[in-house]
DRENMAR-919672 format. One record per residue: residue number from 1; x, y, z of N, C-alpha, C in turn. Coordinates in steps of 0.02 Angstrom, whole numbers, always signed. Each point is the difference from the previous one (the first is absolute). Last residue first. Example, Ala and Ser with C-alpha at 12.3 -4.5 7.8 and 13.67 -1.06 7.14 Angstrom:
<keros>
+-----+--------+--------+--------+--------+--------+--------+--------+--------+--------+
!   n !    n.X !    n.Y !    n.Z !   ca.X !   ca.Y !   ca.Z !    c.X !    c.Y !    c.Z !
+-----+--------+--------+--------+--------+--------+--------+--------+--------+--------+
!   2 !   +642 !   -112 !   +354 !    +42 !    +59 !     +3 !    -39 !    +55 !    +37 !
!   1 !    +15 !   -286 !     -4 !    -45 !    +59 !     +0 !    +45 !    +60 !     +0 !
+-----+--------+--------+--------+--------+--------+--------+--------+--------+--------+
</keros>
This chain:
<keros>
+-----+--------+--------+--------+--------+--------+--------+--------+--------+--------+
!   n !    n.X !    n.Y !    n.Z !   ca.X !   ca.Y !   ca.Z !    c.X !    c.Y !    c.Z !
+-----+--------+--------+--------+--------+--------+--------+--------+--------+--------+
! 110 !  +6043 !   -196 !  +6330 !    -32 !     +7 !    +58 !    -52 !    +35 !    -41 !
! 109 !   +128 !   -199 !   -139 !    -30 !    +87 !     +4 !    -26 !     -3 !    +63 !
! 108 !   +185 !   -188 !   -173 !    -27 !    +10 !    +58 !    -45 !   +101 !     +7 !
! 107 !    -34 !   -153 !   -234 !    +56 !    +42 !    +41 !     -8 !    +22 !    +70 !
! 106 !    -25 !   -234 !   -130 !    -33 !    +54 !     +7 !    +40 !    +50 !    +53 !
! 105 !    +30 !   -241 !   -198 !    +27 !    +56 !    +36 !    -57 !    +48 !    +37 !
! 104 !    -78 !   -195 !    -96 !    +85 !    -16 !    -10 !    +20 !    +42 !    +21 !
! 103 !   -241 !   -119 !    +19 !    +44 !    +65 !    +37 !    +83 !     -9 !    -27 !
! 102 !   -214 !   -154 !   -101 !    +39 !     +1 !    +55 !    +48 !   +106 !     -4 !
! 101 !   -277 !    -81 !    -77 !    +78 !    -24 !     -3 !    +52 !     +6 !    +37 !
! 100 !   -265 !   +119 !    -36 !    +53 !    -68 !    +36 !    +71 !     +7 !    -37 !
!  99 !   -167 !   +252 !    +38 !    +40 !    -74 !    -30 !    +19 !    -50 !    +31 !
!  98 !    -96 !   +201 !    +84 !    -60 !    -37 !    -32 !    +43 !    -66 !    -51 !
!  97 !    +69 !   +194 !   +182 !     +1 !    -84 !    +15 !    -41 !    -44 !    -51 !
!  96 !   +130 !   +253 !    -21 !    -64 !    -38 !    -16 !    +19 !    -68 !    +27 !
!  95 !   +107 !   +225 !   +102 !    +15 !    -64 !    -32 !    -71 !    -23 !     -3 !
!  94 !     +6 !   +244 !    +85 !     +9 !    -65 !    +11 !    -15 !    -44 !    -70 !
!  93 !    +64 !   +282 !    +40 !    -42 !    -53 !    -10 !    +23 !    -69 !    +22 !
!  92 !   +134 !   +197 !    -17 !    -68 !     -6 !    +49 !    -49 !    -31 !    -20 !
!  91 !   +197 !    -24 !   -140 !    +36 !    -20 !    +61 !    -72 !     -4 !    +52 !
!  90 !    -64 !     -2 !   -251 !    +48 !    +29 !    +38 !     -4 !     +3 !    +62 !
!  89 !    -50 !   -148 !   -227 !    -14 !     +9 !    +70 !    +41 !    +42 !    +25 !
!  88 !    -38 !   -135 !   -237 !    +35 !    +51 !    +29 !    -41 !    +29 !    +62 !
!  87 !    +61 !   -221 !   -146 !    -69 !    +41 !    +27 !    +55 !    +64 !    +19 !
!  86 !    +14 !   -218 !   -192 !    +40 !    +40 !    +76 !    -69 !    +46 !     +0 !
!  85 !    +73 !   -236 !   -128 !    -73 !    +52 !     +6 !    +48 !    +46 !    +69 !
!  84 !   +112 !   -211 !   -205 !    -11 !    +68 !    +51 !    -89 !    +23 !    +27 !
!  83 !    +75 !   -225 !   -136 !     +1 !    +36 !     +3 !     +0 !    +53 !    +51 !
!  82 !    +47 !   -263 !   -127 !    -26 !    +50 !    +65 !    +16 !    +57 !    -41 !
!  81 !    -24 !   -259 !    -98 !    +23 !    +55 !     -2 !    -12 !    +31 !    +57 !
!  80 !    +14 !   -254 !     +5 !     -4 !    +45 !    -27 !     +3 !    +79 !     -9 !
!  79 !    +35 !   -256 !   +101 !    +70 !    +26 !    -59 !    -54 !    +41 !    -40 !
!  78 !    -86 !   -115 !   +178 !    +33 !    +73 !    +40 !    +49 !     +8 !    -57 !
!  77 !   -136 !   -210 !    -38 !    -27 !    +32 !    +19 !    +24 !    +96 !    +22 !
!  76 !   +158 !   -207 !    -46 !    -57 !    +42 !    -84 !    -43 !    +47 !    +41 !
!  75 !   +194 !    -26 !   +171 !    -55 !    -38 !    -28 !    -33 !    +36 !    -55 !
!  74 !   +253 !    +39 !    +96 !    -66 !    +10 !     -7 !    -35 !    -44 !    -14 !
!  73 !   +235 !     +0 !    -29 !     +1 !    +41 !    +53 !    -98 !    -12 !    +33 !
!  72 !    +98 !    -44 !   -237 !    +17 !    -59 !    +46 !    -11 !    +14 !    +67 !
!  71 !    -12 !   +177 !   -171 !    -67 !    -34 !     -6 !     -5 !    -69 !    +59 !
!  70 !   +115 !   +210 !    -35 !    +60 !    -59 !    +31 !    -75 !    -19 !    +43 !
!  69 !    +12 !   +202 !   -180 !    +54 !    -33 !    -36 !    +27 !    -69 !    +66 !
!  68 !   -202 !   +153 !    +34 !     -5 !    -41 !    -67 !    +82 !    -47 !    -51 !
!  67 !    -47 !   +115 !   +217 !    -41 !    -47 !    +16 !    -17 !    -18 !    -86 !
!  66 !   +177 !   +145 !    +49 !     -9 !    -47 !    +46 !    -35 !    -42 !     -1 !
!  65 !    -29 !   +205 !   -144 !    +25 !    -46 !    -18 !    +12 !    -52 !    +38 !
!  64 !   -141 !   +139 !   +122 !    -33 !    -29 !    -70 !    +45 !    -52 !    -56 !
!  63 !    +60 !   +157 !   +170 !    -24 !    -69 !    +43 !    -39 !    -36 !    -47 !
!  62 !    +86 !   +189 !    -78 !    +74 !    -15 !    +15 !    -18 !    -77 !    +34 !
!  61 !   -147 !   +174 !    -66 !    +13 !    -54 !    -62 !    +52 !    -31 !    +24 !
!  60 !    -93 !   +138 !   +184 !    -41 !    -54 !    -26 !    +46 !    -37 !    -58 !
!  59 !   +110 !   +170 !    +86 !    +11 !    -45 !    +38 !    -28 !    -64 !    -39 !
!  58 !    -41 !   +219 !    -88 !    +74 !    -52 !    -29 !     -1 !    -57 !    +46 !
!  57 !   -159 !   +139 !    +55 !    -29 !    -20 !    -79 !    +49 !    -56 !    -32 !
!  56 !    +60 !   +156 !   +217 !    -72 !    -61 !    +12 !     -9 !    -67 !    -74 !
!  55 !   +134 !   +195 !    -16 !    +15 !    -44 !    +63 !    -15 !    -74 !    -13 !
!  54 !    -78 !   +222 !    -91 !    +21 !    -45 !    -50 !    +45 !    -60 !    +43 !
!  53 !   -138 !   +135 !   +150 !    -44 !    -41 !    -38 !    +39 !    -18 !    -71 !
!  52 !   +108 !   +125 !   +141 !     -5 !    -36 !    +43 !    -46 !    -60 !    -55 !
!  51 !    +71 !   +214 !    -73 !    +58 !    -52 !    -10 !    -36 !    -49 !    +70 !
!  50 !   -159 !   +153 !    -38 !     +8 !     +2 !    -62 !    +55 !    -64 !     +7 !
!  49 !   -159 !    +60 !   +194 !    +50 !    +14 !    -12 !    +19 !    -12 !    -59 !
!  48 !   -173 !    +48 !   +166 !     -2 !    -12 !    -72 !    +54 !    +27 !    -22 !
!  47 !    -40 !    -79 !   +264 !    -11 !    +54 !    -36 !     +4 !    -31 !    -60 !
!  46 !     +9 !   -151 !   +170 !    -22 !    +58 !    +48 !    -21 !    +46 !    -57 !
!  45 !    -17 !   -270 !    -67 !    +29 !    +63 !     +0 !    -18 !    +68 !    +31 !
!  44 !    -33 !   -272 !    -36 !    -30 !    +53 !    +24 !    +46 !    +35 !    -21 !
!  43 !    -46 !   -230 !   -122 !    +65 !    +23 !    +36 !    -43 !   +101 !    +14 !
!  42 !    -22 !   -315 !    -93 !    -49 !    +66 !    +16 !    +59 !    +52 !    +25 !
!  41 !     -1 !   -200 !   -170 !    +29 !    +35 !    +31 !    -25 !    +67 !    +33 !
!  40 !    -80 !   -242 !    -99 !     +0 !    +85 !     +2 !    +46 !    +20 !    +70 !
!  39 !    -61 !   -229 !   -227 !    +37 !    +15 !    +84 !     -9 !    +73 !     +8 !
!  38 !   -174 !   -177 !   -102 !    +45 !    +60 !    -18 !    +48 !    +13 !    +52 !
!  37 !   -239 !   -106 !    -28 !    +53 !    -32 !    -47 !    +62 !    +28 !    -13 !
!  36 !   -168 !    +81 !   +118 !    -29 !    -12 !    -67 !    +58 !    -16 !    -26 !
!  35 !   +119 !    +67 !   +197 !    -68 !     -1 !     -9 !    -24 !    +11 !    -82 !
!  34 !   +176 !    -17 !   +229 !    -18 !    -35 !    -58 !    -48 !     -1 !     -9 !
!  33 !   +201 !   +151 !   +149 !    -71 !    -34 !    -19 !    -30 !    -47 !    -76 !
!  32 !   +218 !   +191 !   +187 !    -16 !    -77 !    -46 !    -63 !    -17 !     +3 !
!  31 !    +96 !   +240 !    +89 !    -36 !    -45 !     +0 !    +12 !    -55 !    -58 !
!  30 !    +93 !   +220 !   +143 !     +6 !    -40 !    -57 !    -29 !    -55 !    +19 !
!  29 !     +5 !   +272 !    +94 !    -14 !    -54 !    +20 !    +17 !    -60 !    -64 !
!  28 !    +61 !   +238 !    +43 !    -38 !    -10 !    +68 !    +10 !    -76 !    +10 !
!  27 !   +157 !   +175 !   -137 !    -33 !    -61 !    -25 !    -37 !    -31 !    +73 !
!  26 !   +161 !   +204 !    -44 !    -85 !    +22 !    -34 !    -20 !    -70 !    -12 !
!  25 !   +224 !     +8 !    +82 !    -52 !     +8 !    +46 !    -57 !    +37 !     -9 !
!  24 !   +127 !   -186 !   -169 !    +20 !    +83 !    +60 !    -60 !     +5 !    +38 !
!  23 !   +100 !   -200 !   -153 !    -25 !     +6 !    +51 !     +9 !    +72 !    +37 !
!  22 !   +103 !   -159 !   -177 !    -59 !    +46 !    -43 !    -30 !    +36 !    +80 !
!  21 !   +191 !   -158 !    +10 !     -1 !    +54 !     -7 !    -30 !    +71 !    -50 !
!  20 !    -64 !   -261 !    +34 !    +53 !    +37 !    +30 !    +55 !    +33 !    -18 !
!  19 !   -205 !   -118 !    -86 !     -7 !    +29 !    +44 !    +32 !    +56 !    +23 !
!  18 !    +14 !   -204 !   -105 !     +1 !    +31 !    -47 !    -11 !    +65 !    +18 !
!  17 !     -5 !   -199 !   +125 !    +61 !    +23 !    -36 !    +13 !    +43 !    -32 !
!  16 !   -222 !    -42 !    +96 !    +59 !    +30 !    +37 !    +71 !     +5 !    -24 !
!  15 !   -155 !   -101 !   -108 !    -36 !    +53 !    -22 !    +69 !    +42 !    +57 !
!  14 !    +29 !   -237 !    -32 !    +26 !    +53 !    -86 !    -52 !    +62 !    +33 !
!  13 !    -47 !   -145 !   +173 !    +76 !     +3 !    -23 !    +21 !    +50 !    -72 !
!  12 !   -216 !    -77 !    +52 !    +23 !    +53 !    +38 !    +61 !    +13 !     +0 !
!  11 !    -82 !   -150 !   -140 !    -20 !    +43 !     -2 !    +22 !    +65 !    +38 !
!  10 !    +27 !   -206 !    +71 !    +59 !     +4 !    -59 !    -14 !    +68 !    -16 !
!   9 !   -155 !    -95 !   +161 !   +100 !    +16 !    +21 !    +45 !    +21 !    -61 !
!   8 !   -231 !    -84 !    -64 !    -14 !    +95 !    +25 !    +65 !     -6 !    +46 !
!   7 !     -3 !   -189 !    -89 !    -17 !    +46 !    -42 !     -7 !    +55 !    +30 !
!   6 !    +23 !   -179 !   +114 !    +75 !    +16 !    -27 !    -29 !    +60 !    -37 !
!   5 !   -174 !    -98 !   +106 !    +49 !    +47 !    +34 !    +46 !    +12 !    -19 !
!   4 !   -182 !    -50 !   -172 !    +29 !    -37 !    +49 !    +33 !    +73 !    +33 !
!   3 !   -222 !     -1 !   -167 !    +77 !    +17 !    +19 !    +33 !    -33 !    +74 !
!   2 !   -205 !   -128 !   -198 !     +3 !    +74 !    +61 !    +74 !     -8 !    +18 !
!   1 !   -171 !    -65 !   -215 !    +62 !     -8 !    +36 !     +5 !    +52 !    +55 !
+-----+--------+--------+--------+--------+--------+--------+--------+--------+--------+
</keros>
């Protein structure tokens, strides 16, 4: 089975909903992706922040019940689990382009 456009709109929807106001300005970049069967939540970070990454952790189960309690929303195929991966990158460095998925937030930087 492969994921429709509603699916990764819906998806994105509960990840941004869920989003707001987890967002400081130790967060570079947020990523949506699907992979091995999985939704990921990719998400950069300028520093290692302790309350940023229980954030992060709550957001995920928070897009996790969504997509498990409004099964009607989705395809069997995208009614499964995700998880986090954050990186930590600081500010003099550059953003990894090595991921697909879509861009849900990135933080504007000269």
């Amino acid at each position: 089975m492969t994921l429709t456009i509603y699916d990764w709109l819906q998806v994105q929807a509960y990840v941004v909903r869920h989003m707001i106001g987890i967002i400081s300005s130790n967060f570079r970049e947020v990523r949506l992706l699907f992979e091995d069967n999985m939704w990921v939540i990719y998400v950069c970070l300028e520093s290692d922040n302790e309350e940023d990454i229980e954030e992060i952790e709550d957001m995920v189960d928070e897009v996790s019940i969504s997509i498990e309690f409004n099964p009607e929303l989705i395809s069997a195929a995208a009614n499964v689990n995700n998880e986090s991966e954050i990186d930590i990158i600081p500010k003099e460095k550059r953003l990894k382009h090595d991921k697909e998925g879509v861009i849900l937030f990135r933080r504007k930087e000269t």
